[in-house]
N, C-alpha and C positions, 0 to 999 in steps of 0.2 A: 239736466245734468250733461245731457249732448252740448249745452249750447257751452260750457264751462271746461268740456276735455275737448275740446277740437278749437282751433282757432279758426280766423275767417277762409281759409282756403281749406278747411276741412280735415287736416292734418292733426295728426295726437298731438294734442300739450302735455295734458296728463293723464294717465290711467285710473279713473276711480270706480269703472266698470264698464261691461262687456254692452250694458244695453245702452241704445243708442248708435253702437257703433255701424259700418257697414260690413259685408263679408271679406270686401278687399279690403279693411285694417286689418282683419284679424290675418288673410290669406299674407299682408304682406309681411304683419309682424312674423308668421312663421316659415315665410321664403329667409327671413333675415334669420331669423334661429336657423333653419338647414346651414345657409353658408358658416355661419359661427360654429356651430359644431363640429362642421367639415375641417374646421380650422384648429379647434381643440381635436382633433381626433389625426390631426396633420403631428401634433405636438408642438402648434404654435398659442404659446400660455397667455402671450401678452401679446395684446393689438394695442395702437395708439389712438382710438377712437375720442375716448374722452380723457384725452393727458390733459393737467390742468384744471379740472371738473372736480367739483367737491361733491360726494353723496352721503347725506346723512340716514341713517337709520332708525328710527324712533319707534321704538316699540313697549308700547303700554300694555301689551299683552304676552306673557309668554311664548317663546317658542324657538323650538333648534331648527328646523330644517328649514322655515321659510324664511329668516334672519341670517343664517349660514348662506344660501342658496343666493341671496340679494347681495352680500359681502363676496360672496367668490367673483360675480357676475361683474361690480362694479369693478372689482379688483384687474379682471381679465380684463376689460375694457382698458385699463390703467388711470380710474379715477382713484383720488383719494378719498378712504371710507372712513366714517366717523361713526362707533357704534354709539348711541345714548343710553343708560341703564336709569330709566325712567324712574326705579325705583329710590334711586341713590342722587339724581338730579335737583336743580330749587323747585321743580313744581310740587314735590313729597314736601318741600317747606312753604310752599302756598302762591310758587308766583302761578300767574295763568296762561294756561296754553300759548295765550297768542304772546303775550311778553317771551315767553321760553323762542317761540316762531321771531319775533323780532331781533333777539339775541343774537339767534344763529345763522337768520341773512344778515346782521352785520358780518358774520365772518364770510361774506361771502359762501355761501353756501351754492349748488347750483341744483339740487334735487333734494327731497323727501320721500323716503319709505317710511309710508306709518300704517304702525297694527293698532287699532284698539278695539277696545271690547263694546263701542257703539254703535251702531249703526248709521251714520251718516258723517261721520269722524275724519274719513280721507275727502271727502265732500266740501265741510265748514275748514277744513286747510287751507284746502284748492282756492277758497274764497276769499283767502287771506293775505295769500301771497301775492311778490310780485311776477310782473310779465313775462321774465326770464327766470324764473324759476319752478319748475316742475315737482309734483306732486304724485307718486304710485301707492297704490291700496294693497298692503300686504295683508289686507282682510278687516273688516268694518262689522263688528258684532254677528246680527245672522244676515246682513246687508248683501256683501260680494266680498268674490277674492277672486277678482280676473286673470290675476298670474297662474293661477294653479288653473281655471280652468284654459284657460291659452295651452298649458305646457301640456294637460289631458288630450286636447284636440289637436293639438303637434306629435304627440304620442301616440294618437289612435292614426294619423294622415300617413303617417309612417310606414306603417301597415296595414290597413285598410284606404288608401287612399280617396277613394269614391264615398262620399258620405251621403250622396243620395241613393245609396244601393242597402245602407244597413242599417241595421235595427240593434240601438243601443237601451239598455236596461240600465235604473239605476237605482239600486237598493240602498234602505235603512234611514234613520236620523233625518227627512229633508227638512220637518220643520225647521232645526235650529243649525242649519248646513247651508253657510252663503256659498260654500262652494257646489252644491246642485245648485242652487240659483241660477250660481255665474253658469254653470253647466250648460245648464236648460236652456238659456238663452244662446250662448254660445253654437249649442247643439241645431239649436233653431234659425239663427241666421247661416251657418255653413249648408243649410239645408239636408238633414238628417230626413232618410226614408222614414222612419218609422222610432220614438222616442218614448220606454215604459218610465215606469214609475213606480215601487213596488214597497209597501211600508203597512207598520201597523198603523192602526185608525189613530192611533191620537198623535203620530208623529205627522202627519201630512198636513201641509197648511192648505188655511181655505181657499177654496176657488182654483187648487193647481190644475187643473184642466184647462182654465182659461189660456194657460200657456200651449197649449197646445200638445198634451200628453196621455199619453194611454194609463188608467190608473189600474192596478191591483192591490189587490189585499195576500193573494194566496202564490208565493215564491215559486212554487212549482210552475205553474202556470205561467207566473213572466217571463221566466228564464228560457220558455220553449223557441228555438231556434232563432236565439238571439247571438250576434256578431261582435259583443261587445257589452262586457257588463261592467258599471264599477260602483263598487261598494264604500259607504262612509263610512264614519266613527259616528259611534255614539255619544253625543254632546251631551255627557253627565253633568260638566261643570254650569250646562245651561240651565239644565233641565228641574221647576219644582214643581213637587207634586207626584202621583204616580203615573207615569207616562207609561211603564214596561212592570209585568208584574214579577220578572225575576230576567236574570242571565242568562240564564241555562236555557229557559223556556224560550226566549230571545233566538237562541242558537239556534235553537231544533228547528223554530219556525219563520227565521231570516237570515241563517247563517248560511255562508257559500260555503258545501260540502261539495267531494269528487262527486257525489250521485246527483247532487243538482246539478252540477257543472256539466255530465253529460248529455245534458236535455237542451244546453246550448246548441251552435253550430260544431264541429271537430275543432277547430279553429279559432273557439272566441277568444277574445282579450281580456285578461283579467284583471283590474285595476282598481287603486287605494290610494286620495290621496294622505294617508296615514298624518298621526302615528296610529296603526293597526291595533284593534285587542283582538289578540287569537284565541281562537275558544270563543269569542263572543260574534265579532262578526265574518269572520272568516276562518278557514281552518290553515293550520300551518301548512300543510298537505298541499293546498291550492296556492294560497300567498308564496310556496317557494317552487310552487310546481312550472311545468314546460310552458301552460299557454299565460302565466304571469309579465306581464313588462313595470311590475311597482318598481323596480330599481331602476329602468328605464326611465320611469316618470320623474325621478331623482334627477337623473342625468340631464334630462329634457327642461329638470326647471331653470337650472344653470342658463342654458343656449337662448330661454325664450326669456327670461330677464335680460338680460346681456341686449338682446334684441329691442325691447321696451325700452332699455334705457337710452340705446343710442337714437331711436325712433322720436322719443320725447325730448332729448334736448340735442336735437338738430344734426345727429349723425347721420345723416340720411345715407347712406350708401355703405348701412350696416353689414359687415362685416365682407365688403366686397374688394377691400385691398388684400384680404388674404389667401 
């Protein structure tokens, strides 16, 4: 897949995930999110980066914040955004993907954002299209979703800058969670000191050690003088069979409470890339308490889309006129 998101001088074409890449894409994609930020935090709304640029939206999978978050982004940049309601389109009447893909590079199109519920989905896109046209993975079944982990590690760089100094945990759901995937890997090439892992037994997939993680079972235990914790959703909608034998029980023995939280560092980072169930994996208590940055992560996905996209279709000197 390396050989498919990078062109020959090694440069992003497309994003369809974090592996494969080097540390300087990811360091650069998030030097270009600081300046963009700087720039919305300046109260400048609109750059000219991609005036002219068409970015369509395609999302086979439900979702507000990560289809908002791609629409604000292209927006700021001043592309024109095209959302698809996949549900209401001719593929519900049977034409096939790649017809639907053909359609809309005739309109000239200049990028793709696609969610779908498969796992290799923003992959067989990339395959499809043409040369100048760019492909982002707004998330690929339990595959990846490299934007969100990008925007987690722009959010942690923030404040913690040194990532070979800390030890980040990451609880709940990895089985069917591309975004610990992208995480993990993410985590691994910025060179993280020290990386947990903390789930019940039937949520963990095989072999996650190979990645290079420290495993637990028992939360207490992880959490002990960790710089950075972030916690997932429970992927009901994936899950068949009995994976968890109740909610509640769930909470008591994976949920971030203030008395786990003090066995952290003073100082650790609390983070979700939501939507949250409170009461289940977190408590409201922590989700809205001091050492929280989840609404930060909001903020941060904004600046580090914005960043990908001008990175992918040839803004190279993202967001450096502002």
């Amino acid at each position: 897949m390396s050989a498919l998101q990078l062109d020959r001088e090694g440069r992003l074409r497309h994003l369809l995930t974090i592996s494969g890449l080097k540390q300087t894409h990811l360091v650069d994609i998030m030097d270009a999110a600081e300046r963009l930020r700087n720039a919305a935090d300046m109260r400048v709304r609109k750059l000219p980066l991609l005036r002219g640029r068409t970015v369509v939206n395609l999302f086979f999978e439900p979702s507000t914040r990560t289809r908002t978050s791609f629409e604000l982004a292209a927006n700021r940049l001043s592309a024109d955004v095209i959302n698809i309601d996949v549900g209401a389109s001719s593929t519900s009447k049977g034409e096939s993907l790649l017809d639907t893909l053909d359609t809309l590079e005739a309109m000239h199109v200049d990028a793709f954002v696609i969610r779908h519920r498969l796992s290799g989905a923003a992959q067989f896109f990339a395959g499809h299209v043409p040369a100048d046209v760019s492909v982002l993975n707004g998330g690929d079944g339990t595959h990846a979703h490299p934007t969100q982990a990008l925007l987690d590690m722009f959010t942690i760089r923030r404040h913690r800058p040194d990532f070979q100094q800390l030890r980040v945990l990451i609880v709940g759901d990895v089985l069917h969670s591309r975004v610990a995937r992208s995480e993990i890997v993410a985590l691994r090439t910025l060179g993280v000191g020290e990386l947990r892992v903390c789930a019940p037994r039937t949520l963990i997939p095989e072999r996650i050690e190979d990645l290079g993680v420290n495993l637990f079972s028992n939360f207490d235990a992880a959490i002990q003088d960790v710089d950075v914790v972030i916690m997932l959703r429970l992927q009901n909608e994936r899950m068949e069979g009995p994976f968890l034998p109740s909610r509640n029980e769930y909470f008591a023995r994976y949920g971030l409470t203030p008395e786990r939280l003090a066995l952290a560092t003073p100082e650790c980072l609390v983070m979700h890339p939501g939507p949250m169930n409170r009461g289940v994996e977190i408590a409201s208590s922590v989700a809205d308490g001091p050492q929280s940055v989840i609404l930060e992560q909001v903020k941060n996905g904004v600046a580090i889309r914005m960043a990908v996209m001008a990175t992918v279709m040839g803004a190279e000197q993202a967001g450096g006129s502002a």
